[in-house]
Every structure is written in C-alpha cells, then in structure tokens.
C-alpha positions as CSV (number, residue, x, y, z in Angstrom):
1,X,49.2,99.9,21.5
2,X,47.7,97.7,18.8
3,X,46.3,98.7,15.8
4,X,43.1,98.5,14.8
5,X,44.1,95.9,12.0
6,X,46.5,94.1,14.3
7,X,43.8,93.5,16.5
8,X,40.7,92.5,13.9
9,X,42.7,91.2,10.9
10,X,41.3,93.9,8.7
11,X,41.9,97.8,7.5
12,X,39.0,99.8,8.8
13,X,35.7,98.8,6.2
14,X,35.0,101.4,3.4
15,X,31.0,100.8,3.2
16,X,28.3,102.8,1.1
17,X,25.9,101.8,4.5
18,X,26.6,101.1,8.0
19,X,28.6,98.3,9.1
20,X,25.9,95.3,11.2
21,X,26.3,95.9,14.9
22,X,29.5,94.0,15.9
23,X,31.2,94.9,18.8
24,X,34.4,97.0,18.1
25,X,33.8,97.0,14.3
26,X,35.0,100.9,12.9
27,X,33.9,101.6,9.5
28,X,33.7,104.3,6.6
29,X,30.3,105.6,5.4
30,X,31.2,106.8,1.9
31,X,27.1,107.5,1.7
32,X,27.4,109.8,4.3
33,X,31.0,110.8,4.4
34,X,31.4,109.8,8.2
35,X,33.8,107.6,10.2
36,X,31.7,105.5,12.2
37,X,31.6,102.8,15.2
38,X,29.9,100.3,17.0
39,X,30.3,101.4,20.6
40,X,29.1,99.9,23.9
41,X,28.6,101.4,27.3
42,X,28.0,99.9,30.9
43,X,26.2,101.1,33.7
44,X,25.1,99.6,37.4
45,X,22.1,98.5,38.3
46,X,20.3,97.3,41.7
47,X,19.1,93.4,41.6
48,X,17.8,91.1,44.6
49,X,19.1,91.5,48.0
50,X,21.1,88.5,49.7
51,X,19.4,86.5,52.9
52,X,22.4,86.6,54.9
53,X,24.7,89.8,54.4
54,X,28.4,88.7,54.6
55,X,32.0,89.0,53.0
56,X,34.8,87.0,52.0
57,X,32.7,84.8,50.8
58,X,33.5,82.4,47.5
59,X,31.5,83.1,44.3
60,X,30.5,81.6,41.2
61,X,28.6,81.4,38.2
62,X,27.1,84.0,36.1
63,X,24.6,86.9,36.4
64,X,21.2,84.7,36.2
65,X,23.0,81.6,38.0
66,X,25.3,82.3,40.7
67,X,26.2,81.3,44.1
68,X,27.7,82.9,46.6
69,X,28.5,80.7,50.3
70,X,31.0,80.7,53.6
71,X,32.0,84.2,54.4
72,X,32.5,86.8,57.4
73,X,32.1,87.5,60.2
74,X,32.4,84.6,62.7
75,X,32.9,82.1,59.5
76,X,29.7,81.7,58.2
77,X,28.3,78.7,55.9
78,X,25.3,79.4,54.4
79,X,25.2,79.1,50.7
80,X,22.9,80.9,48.1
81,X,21.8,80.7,44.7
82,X,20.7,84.0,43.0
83,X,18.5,83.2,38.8
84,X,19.2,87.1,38.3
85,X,16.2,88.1,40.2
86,X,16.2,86.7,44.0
87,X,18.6,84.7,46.0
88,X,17.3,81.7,47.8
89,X,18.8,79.7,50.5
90,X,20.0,76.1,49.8
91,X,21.9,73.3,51.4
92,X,25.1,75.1,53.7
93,X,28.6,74.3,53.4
94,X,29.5,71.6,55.8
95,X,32.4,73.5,56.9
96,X,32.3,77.3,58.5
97,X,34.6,79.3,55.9
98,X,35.7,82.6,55.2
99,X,38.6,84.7,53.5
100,X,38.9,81.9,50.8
101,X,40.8,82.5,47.6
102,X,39.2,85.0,45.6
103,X,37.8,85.0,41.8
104,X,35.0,83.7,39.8
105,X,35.5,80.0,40.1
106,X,33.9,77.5,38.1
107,X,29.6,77.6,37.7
108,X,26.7,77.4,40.1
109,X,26.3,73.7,39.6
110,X,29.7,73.0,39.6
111,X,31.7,75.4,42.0
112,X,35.0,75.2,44.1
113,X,35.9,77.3,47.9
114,X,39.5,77.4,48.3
115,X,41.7,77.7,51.6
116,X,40.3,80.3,54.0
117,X,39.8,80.7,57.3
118,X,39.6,79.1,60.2
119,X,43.0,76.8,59.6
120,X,43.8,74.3,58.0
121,X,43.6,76.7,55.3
122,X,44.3,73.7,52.8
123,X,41.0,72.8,52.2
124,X,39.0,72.7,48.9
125,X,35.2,72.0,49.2
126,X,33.1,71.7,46.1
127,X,29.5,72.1,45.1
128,X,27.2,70.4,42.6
129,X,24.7,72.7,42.9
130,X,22.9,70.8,45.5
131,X,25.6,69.7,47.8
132,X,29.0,70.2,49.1
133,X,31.8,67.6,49.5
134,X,35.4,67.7,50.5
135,X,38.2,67.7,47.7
136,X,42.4,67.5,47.2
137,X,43.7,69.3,50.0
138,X,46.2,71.6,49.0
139,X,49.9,71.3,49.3
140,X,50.2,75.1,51.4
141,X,48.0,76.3,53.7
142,X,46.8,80.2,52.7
143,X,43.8,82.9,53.1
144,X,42.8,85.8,50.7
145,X,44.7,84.5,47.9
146,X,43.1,84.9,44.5
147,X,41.9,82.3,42.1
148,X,40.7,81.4,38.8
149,X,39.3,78.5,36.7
150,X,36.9,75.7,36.7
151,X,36.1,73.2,39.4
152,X,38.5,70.7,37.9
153,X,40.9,73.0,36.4
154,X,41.1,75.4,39.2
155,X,44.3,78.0,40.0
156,X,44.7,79.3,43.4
157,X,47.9,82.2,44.1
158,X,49.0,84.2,46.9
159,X,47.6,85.1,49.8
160,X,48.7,85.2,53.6
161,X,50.3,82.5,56.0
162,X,52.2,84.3,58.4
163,X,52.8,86.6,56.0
164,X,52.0,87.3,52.2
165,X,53.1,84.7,50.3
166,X,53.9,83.8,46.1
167,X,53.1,80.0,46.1
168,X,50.4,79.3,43.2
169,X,48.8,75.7,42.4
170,X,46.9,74.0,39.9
171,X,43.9,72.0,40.7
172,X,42.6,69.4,38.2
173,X,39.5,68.1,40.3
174,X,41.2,65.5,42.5
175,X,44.7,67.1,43.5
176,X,46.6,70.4,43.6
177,X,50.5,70.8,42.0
178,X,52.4,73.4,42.4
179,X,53.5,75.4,39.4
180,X,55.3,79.2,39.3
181,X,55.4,81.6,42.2
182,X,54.0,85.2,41.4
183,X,56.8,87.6,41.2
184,X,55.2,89.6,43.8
185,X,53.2,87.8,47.2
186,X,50.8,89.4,47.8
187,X,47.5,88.9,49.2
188,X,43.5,90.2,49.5
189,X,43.7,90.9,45.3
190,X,41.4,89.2,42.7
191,X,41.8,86.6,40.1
192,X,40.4,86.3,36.6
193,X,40.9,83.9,33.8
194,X,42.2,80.2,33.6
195,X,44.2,77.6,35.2
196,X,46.4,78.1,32.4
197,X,46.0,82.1,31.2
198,X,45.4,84.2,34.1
199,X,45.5,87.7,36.1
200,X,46.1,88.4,39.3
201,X,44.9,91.9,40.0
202,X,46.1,94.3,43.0
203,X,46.5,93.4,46.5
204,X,48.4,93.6,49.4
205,X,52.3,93.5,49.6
206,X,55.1,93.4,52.6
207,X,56.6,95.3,54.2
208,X,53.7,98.0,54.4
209,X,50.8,96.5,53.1
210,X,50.7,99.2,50.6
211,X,47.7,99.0,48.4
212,X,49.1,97.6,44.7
213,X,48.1,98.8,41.1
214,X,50.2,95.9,40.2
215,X,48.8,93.0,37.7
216,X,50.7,89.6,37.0
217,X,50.2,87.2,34.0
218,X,50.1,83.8,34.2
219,X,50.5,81.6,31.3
220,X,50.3,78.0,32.3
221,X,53.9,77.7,34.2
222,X,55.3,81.3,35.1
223,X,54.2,84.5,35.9
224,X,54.3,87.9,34.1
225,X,54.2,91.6,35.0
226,X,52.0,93.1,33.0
227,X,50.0,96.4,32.4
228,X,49.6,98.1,35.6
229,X,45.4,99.2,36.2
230,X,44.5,103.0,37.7
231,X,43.7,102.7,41.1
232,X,45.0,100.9,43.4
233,X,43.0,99.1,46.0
234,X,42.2,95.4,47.5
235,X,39.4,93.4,48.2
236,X,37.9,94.0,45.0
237,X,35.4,92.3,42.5
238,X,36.6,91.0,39.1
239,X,35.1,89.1,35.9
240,X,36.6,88.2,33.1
241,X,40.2,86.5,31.4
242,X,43.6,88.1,30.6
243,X,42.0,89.6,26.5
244,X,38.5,91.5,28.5
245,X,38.5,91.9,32.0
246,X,36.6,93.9,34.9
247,X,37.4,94.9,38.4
248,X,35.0,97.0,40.3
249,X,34.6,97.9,44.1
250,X,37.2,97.3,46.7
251,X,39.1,99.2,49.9
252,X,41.7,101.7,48.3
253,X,44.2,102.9,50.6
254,X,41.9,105.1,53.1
255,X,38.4,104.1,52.2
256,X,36.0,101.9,49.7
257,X,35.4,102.7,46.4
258,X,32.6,101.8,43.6
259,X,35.3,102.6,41.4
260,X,35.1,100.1,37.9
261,X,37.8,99.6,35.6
262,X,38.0,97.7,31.9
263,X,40.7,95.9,30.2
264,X,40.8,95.8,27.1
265,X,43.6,93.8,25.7
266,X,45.9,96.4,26.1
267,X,44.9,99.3,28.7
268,X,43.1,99.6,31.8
269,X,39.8,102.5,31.6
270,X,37.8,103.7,34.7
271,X,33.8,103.3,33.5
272,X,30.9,103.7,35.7
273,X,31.0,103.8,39.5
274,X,29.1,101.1,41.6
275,X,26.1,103.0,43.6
276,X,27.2,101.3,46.3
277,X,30.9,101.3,47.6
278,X,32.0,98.3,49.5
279,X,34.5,95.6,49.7
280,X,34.8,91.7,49.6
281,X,31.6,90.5,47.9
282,X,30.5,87.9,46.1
283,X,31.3,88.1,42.4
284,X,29.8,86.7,39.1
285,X,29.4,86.4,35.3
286,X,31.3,88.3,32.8
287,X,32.7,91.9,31.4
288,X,29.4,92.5,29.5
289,X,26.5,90.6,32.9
290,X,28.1,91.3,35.8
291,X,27.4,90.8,39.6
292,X,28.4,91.7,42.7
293,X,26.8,90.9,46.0
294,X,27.1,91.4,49.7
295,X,30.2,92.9,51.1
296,X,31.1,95.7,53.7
297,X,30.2,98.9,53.5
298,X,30.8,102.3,55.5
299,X,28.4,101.3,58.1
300,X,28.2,97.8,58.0
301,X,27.5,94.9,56.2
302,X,25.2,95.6,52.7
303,X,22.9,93.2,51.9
304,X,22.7,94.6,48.1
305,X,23.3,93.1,44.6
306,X,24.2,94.7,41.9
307,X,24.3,94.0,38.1
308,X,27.0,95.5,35.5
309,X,25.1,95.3,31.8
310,X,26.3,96.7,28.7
311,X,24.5,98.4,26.1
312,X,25.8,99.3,22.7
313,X,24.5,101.5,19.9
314,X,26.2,103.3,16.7
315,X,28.2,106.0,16.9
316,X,30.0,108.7,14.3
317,X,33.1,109.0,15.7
318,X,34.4,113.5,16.3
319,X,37.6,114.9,14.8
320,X,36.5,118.0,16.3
C-alpha cells in the first residue's frame, strides 16, 4: 500500500493549528498534542422519480445534468433529462434500445448509446442534448458490454454475442478501432474512466456465468488485472476513473444488493448501502455527486433516484 508521502508528496504536517480542510490532508496539532485528519463520509439520498421506469438503459452526465434513454423491457426509447431535482421527458431516441454498453459516457448535452439490443448490436447513436443522430458503426456486434469516455473519445469492452466476448474498441466521434482484448470476456459489468485509462469492473464469465470480483485496467492499448473489489456481483452502477472510483447496486449471485464500494487508488472499501436494492439503472456524476436511477427491483421495476453526496468534517484520529 502507499504511503502517505508517496501518495501527497509530503511527510504528515507538524502545525501549531489545524491543517484548512483539504481532502485526505493528515496533520500534527503540536497546540493540542493530537494527530488529526480531514475525513469525508457518504451517504444515500432519495431524489426525483423517473417518468418511465426501465433498465439497461444508457446514462450520462452528472448529478444536476444527466440523461438517461433506451432501456428494458420490450426496448424502450424514451430519453430523459434529470437538473438534480425532476426528470423531464424530451425528444426519444429514434431507435428502440436496450442492454447497451454500460458506464458513464460522455455529458447530457453531448452523450453516446452503444451496441444493445435488438441486433445489429453495432450501432452508436449520439445525443446533443436535444436530438439523437446515428454515428460509426462499430466493427463487432455486442450487448451488456461496459464503456467509458466521452462522445468522441468513447471505449466500449466486452459483452455477449453468442457468448461473452473480450473485443474492446476506441471511438473518436466518427469511427471505432479496435485496440486490446480484456484478458477476461466477460459481460453485464460496468465501466469507469477513459478511452485511454480505464476499469472494467465485475461481470459475467463462461463457462458458468459466475458472478466476478474481477477488475481490469486499461491503459490506452492493453489490458491489466488489477486489485480485485469485495463483492461480487453484475449489473451494477459505477462513477468515477481508475485513481477514485464507485460501484454501488447490482445482482450478486442469488439476489440484488444496495451494496457501495470505494476505490481509492489502492483498495476497494464497502460504504453506505443504497435504500433501495436493484439492478441495471441509469448511472451519473462522480465519487463525491452521484446518481442512480431506475432499474429492477424485487418486485418489479423502481421508478426511484437516488443521490450519493459526501460530506467531510475534521477528525482526531484514535490510537486507542
């Protein structure tokens, strides 16, 4: 694990006061006598409900701006726009999707759907925050792969033909390349990050479709096994890039969870639980104004949003 200075650049500070409140920062109170940190906490909370309850939809944008569009069941395509209070119905896709490739990709007025079902699953639609055109096909067909990046530097990876597959590609707005294959195919996962520094978090794997724990690495040509998270599931949320990410919700091998997990750089913590437990929303914004929307849950379909904030205050850290 890295050290504290290998991390910041710095031995811990020796103050006679406390340290301003910076994220992370670990100081010495020589006033006081105490070791002391600036530590932050998340929590859930409930925002607007979506209009049209789905999942597998594609997402983008952040907590105040997102939009979520396409998704199951029977391939829907209408698309909404939430401004972190309400979600309002726009202009729909022109093209019924669902099960496209899964991650935060690109913003609300500039967002990309990738693959999906029904077939061809080489399709790329994208959205300018008023309407949405075709773009590049890409070179193989796939569903419930995962994805990451901007609408003209997209990634897409994995996900099912016939079977799970390993082929990743690199969108830059007009066309998509192929670049390295995962070391693992897999499929129904999430992606985080860039087109050129990415994760690609749990999933699906033959022969059993065993629910992974596994997370890959890219770096702008190969992939990378990498630090393995706690509990393995599918289907799930994720915000974030390969330094501070978040995955949250999902279907773990028997059931759904509300189960959120942090990376940190280094290692994957379990945090607070979602008060909902679903699957296969719509996902949004970042480790510190999160979203997730939609989905299924035991029961049915959930229509709720909710929003992952984090707070932060000083703390004097035990020996005891």
């Amino acid at each position: 694990m890295a050290t504290y200075k290998e991390i910041h650049g710095v031995n811990v500070q020796y103050r006679s006061s406390d340290a301003p409140e910076i994220e992370g920062d670990v100081w010495y109170n020589s006033s006081t006598g105490k070791l002391r940190m600036y530590a932050s906490a998340g929590s859930w909370a409930t925002g607007g409900n979506v209009n049209n309850s789905r999942y597998a939809q594609m997402s983008a944008g952040t907590q105040t701006a997102a939009v979520i569009a396409g998704g199951s069941p029977t391939d829907r395509n209408e698309t909404e726009e939430y401004n972190g209070t309400a979600w309002t119905e726009v202009n729909d896709m022109g093209t019924r999707k669902s099960q496209v490739c899964m991650g935060v990709t690109g913003t609300q007025t500039s967002a990309i759907s990738i693959g999906g079902v029904p077939s061809p699953g080489v399709q790329t639609f994208e959205y300018d925050g008023t309407d949405w055109t075709s773009g590049g096909n890409k070179n193989t067909a796939k569903y419930s792969g995962g994805a990451a990046g901007t609408q003209t530097a997209a990634l897409g990876f994995g996900g099912e033909v016939t079977a799970q597959i390993a082929n990743a590609e690199t969108y830059d707005g007009s066309s998509w390349t192929e670049t390295g294959d995962l070391n693992t195919a897999r499929s129904y996962g999430v992606g985080v990050g860039t087109n050129t520094s990415a994760f690609y978090i749990g999933g699906f794997a033959p022969p059993t479709a065993t629910q992974l724990t596994l997370v890959e690495e890219f770096n702008g040509s190969s992939w990378t096994e990498t630090t393995d998270y706690n509990s393995a599931r599918v289907k799930q949320g994720g915000v974030g890039d390969t330094t501070a990410a978040m995955i949250y919700a999902g279907f773990e091998p028997s059931a759904n969870t509300g189960k959120t997990e942090e990376w940190d750089g280094s290692s994957w913590t379990e945090v607070a639980d979602m008060s909902t437990i679903r699957r296969e929303g719509g996902m949004a914004g970042t480790t510190s104004a999160a979203l997730f929307a939609s989905g299924e849950a035991p029961g049915g379909l959930s229509n709720a949003t909710e929003e992952w904030n984090m707070s932060a205050s000083v703390e004097t850290v035990s020996f005891d």
